[in-house]
N, C-alpha and C positions, 0 to 999 in steps of 0.2 A: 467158220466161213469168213473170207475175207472182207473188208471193207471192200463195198463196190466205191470203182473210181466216177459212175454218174454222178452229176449232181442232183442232190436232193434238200428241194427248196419246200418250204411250208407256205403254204398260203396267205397272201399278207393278211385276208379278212381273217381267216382264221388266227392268227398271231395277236393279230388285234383284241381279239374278244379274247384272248389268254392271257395277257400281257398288259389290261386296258390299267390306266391309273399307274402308273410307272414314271418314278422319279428320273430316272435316265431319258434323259432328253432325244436320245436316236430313236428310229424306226426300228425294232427288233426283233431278227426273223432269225429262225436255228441257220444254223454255220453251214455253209458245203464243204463239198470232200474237193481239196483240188484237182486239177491233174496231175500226175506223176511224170517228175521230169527226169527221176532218178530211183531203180528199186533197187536196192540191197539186200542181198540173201543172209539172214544167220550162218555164223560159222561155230557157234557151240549149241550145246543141248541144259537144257535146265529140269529138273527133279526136282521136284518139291521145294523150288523158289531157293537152289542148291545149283553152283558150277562146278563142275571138275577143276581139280589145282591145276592144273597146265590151261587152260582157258582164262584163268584172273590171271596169266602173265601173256596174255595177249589180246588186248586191248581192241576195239574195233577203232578209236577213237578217228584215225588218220581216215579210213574212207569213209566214215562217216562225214568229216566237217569239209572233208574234199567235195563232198556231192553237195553239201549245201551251198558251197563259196562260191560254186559252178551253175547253181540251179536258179533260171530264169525269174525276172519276179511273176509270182502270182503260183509257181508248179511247187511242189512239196516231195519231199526225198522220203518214200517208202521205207522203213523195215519190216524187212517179211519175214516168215517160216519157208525151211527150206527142207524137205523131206523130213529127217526125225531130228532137224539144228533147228530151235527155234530162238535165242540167245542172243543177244549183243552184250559185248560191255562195253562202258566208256569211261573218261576222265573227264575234265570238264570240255561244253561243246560253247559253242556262239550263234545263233541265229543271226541271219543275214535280213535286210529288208526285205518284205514281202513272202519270204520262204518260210516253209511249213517243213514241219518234222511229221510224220505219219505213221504209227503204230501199227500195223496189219491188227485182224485177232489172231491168241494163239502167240503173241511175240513180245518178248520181255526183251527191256532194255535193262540192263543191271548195270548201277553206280559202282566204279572203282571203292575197295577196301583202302587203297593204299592213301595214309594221309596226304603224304607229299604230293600224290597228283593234285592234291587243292590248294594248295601254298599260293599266300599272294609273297610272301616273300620266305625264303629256304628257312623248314621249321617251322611256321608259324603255323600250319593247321594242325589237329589232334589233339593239341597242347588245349591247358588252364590256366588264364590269365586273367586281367585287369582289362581287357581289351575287346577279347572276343570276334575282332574283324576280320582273323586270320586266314578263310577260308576262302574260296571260291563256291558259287555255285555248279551244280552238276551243267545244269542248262542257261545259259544265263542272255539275255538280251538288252543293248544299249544305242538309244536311237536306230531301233530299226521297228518301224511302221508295218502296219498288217501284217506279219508274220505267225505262225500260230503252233499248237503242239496239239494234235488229234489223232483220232483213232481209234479202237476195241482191242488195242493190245494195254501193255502195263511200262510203268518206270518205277523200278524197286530201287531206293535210297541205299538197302539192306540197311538201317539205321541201329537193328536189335543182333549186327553178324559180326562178328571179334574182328578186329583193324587186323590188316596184315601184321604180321610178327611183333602181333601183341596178345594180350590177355583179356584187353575189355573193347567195350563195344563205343559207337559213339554216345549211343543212350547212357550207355555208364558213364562217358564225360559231361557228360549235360548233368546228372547225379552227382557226382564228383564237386560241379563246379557251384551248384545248389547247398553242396554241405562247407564248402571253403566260401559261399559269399562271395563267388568271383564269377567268370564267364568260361565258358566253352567255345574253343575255335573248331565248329565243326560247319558243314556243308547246308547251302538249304537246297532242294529241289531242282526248281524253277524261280528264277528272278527275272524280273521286267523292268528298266528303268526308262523311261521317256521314249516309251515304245508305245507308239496312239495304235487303235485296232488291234490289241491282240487278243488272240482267240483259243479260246483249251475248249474243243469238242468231244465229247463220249471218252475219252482217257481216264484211265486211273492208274492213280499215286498211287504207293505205297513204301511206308516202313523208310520216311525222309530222316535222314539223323535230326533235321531243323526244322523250320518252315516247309509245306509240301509247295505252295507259291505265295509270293511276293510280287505286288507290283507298285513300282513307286509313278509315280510325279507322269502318269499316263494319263490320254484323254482319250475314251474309247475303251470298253475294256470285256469283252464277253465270257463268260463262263456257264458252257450247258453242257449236263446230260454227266457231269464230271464223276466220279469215284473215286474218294481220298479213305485210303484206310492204314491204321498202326495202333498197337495197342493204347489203352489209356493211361499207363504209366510211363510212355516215352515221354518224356518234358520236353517243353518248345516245339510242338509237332504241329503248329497252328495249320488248317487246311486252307484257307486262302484269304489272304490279309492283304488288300487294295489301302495306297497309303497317298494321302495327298497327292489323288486322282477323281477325274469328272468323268461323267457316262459312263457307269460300272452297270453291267447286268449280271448277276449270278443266277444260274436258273436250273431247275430240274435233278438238280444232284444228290448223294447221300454221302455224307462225311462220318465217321469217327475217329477219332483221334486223340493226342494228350493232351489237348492243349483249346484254344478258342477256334470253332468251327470255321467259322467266318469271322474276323475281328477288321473293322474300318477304323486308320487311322489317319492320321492329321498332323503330322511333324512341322517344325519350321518352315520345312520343301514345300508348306502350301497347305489351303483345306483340302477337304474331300467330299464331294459334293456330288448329287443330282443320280444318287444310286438305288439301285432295284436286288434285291433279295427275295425271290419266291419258290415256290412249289419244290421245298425242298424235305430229307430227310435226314433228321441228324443224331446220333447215335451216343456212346460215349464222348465225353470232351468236357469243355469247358461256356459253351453256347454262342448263341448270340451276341460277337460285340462289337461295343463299341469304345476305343482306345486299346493301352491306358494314354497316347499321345492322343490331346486334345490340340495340343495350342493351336495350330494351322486353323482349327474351325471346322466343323462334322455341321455337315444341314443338308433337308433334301432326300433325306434316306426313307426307304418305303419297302416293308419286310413283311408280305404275306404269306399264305398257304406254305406254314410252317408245322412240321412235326418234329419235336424232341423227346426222345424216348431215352434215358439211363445217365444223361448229362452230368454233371457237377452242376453246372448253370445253365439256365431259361436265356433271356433276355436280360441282358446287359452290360449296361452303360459305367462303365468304369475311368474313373483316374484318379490324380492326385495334383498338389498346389506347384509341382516342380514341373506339372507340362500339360495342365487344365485350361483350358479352351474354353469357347460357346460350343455348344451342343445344342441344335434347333431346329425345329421341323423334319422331326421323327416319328414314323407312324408305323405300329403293328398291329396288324390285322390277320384274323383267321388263323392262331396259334392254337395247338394241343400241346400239353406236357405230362408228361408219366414218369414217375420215378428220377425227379428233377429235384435238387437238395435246394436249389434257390430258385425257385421259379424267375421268379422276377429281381433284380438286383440292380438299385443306381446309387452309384458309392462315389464321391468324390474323393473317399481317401482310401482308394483304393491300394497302397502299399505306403510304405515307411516314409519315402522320401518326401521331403519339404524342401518349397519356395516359394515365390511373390504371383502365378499364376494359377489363381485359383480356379476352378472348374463352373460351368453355371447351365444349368440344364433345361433349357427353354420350349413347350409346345412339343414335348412330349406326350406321344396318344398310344392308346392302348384300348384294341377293340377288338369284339369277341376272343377272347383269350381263355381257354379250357383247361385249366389246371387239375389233373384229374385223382390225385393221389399227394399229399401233404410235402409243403416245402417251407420255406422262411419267402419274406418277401421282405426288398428293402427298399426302403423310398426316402432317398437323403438330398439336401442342398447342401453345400459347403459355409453357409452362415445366411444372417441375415439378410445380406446385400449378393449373395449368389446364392437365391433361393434355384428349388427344382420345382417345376411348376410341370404338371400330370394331369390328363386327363384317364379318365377310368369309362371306358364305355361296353357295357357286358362282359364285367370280368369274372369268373367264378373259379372259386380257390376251394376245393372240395376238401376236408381235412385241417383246414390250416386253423391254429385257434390262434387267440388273441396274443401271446406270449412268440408267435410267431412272424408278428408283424412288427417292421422296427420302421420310424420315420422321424423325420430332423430338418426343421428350414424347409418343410415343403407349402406348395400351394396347387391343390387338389380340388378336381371338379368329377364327381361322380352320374355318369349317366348320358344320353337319357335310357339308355341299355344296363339292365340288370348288374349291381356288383355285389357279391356276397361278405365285402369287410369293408369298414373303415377306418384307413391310418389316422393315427392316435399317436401323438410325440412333442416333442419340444416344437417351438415355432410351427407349429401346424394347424392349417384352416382349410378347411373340408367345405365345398358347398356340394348340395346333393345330400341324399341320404342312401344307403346302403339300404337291400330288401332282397328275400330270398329268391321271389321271381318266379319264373319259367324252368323247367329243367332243358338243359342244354342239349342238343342234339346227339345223337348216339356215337359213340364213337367207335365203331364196328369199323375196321378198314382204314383207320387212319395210322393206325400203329402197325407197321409190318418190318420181317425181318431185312439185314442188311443182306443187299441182292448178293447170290454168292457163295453167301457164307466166309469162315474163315477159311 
């Protein structure tokens, strides 16, 4: 069934009381469907997430960006199904101001195979280098304000489908450039650069050679109802990475993927601040995070009604001394984890590289947290004088024994809600005392499949 073009608004009282306690400073209410100022019918047919070879050498790309350059602001350019053609391809597209891209259901937009449509300069995507910048995004926005990408159809990267008149795939260059210690020039999804208000409603990713979205240096930023999926050995498949930007809502979605579900980062381009993360489901991947860019400054951040089910990582807060920040007024609340290898995880050295910015982890909170099945937890400062300072309020780690808990430079306040461990390490001082407590609410319904399937 198609998207209806009404609009469909939620109630603000109702929003409120869903949403109440949200770091993001806007009023925020689910997205509407715009009006359609432009529909376009599919001209191929897709099989099992499969084009016919004469269809990948014709492109939709030209009426597709024709209808957006033309499309009034505030209206959004439909792709539809059109009897048994429900397909597009493209090469990379541009969002205009205010203009929406609109998935119908039923309608797959397929990323071009061919490297060279993503070249910022001749040759340079596909490739293994030192560099890594060489590509284009499929979708990509720059300075263009309320603009958005929605829908109940799909945008398939094909990230895991052989390059044209090659042998391997982009996943396989991202491998490639993992075992050479260098970079991969491959494509991300969706990019946003200093584009305030944009909006991904009901849409799902899938199978991005890179990032599925990026958004940089935005003020404004919504994400509901979303579906990101790729296996969990695509590397770099992060599901949506907000990077020194303010007013982030991410809300209502289910992620798996290779990579960090959600990661906020904080590059030179600025902090990243005053963001909302809730009522989400998130699957294979990498968790919860935060970095590994610190320097900009991460505060503000507020991550409820969380489920992680099969993750690599829970929650966390990751970096190192070569791009470590303040990290400050972080709050997680109403977390489940099952079959999570690090429940919980705050690493200041989080990879190889060293320099003069160290990392310092401030007024971090951690409340009702349901660890349901054994992982490592890690609780690190970067020394003395960039302690990490944790609050622990109803945390229960079911399984986890002592030899499983690592902490360093922290300063920890347990309570006044049940925690079942106390970190034990170098520079560490504990107030509160750890007790078995209460047993934790059932968690009958909190763990469910990814809608779908594969």
């Amino acid at each position: 069934m198609r998207i209806q073009r009404a609009v469909v608004l939620v109630a603000l009282l109702c929003t409120a009381r869903t949403l109440g306690r949200a770091q993001d400073t806007r009023s925020v209410a689910e997205p509407v469907i715009p009006w359609v100022c432009a529909a376009l019918d599919a001209g191929s047919a897709s099989s099992r997430g499969a084009l016919a070879q004469q269809d990948e050498t014709r492109p939709d790309t030209v009426r597709i960006q024709n209808a957006i350059d033309h499309c009034p602001r505030g209206g959004a350019v439909e792709l539809r199904s059109s009897g048994d053609k429900n397909a597009f391809v493209s090469v990379p597209l541009e969002l205009r101001p205010g203009t929406t891209v609109l998935l119908a259901a039923g309608t797959v937009l397929f990323a071009s195979r061919n490297p060279q449509d993503y070249d910022v300069t001749p040759g340079s995507c596909g490739t293994v280098d030192q560099n890594g910048r060489g590509c284009k995004p499929l979708i990509h926005l720059h300075r263009a304000p309320d603009a958005g990408v929605i829908g109940d159809g799909v945008i398939d990267g094909r990230g895991g489908a052989p390059l044209i008149g090659q042998d391997v795939t982009w996943w396989d260059l991202a491998q490639r450039a993992k075992r050479e210690n260098a970079r991969q020039n491959v494509p991300r999804l969706i990019a946003a650069d200093e584009s305030d208000n944009f909006t991904l409603y009901r849409i799902t990713l899938r199978n991005s050679p890179n990032f599925h979205v990026i958004v940089s240096r935005t003020n404004g930023f919504t994400a509901w109802g979303v579906k990101i999926d790729c296996p969990a050995t695509a590397r770099n498949t992060d599901g949506i990475d907000p990077s020194s930007s303010t007013n982030v809502s991410i809300l209502y979605s289910y992620i798996r993927c290779g990579d960090d579900q959600v990661a906020i980062k904080a590059g030179a381009a600025g902090p990243a601040t005053h963001i909302t993360v809730a009522h989400h489901h998130f699957y294979s991947g990498h968790g919860m995070s935060i970095g590994s860019e610190t320097v900009g400054g991460v505060s503000a951040l507020d991550v409820r009604d969380l489920t992680i089910d099969g993750a690599d990582n829970g929650l966390r807060i990751k970096s190192n001394s070569s791009r470590g920040g303040l990290v400050r007024g972080v709050s997680y609340q109403d977390v489940w984890m099952r079959e999570v290898k690090n429940p919980i995880m705050i690493d200041p050295f989080y990879s190889v590289e060293r320099g003069s910015s160290l990392p310092e982890f401030q007024g971090i909170v951690l409340r009702n947290i349901f660890i349901v099945t054994p992982g490592r937890i890690t609780l690190n400062g970067a020394d003395g004088k960039h302690l990490s300072r944790v609050t622990l309020d109803g945390v229960y780690a079911y399984g986890v024994r002592p030899g499983d808990i690592r902490a360093a430079h922290l300063r920890a306040t347990l309570g006044p809600g049940v925690v079942s461990f106390k970190p034990v390490g170098e520079d560490v001082e504990v107030a509160g005392i750890p007790s078995a407590g209460a047993a934790p609410p059932p968690s009958e319904g909190r763990f469910i499949p990814f809608p779908g399937g594969r």
